[in-house]
C-alpha positions as CSV (number, residue, x, y, z in Angstrom):
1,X,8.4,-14.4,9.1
2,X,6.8,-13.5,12.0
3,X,3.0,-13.8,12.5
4,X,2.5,-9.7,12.6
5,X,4.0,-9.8,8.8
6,X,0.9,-12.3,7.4
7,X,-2.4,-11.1,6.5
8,X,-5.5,-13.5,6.4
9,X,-7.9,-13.2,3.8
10,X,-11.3,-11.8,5.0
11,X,-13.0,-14.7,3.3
12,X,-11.5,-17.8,5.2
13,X,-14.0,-19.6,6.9
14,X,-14.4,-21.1,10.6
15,X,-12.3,-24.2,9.7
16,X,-9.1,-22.1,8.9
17,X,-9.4,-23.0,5.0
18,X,-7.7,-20.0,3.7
19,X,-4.6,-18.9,2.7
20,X,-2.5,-15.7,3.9
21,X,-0.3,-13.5,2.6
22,X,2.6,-11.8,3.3
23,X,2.3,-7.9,4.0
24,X,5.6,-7.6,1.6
25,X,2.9,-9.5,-1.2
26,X,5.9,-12.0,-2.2
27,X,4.9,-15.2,-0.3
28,X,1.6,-17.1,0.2
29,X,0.8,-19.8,2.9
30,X,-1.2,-22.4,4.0
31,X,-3.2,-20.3,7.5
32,X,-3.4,-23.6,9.1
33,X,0.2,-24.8,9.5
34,X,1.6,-21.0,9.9
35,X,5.2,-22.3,10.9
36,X,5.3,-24.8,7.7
37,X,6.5,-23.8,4.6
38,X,5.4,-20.8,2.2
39,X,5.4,-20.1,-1.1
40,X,7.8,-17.2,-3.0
41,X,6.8,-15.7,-6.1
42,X,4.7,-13.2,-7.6
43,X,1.7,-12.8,-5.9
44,X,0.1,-10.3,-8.6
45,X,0.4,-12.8,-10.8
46,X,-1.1,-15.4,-8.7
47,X,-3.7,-13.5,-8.1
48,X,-4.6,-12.5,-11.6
49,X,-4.5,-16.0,-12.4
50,X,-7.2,-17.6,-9.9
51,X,-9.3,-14.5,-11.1
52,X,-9.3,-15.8,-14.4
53,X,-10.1,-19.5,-13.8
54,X,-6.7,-20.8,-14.8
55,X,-6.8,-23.0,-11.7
56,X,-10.3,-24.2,-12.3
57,X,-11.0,-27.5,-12.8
């Protein structure tokens, strides 16, 4: 996808930790290596998930 397509979340900091998103909200990927791979799948769910801690460790 081209770089116009991906939006970067507000909260990323200086160092590029952050993820973006695609505007079509079916892939996710890594902001600092923009022309590596990215993720398919829901992104709702995703989203819903990290909310609720399920990735918490």
């Amino acid at each position: 996808m081209d770089r116009k397509y991906w939006i970067k979340s507000t909260y990323s900091n200086v160092n590029g930790n952050c993820i973006e998103l695609a505007v079509t909200l079916d892939h996710i990927r890594d902001s600092k290596d923009p022309h590596g791979p990215a993720l398919r799948g829901d992104v709702a769910t995703f989203v819903r998930a990290v909310k609720t801690g399920r990735f918490d460790q």
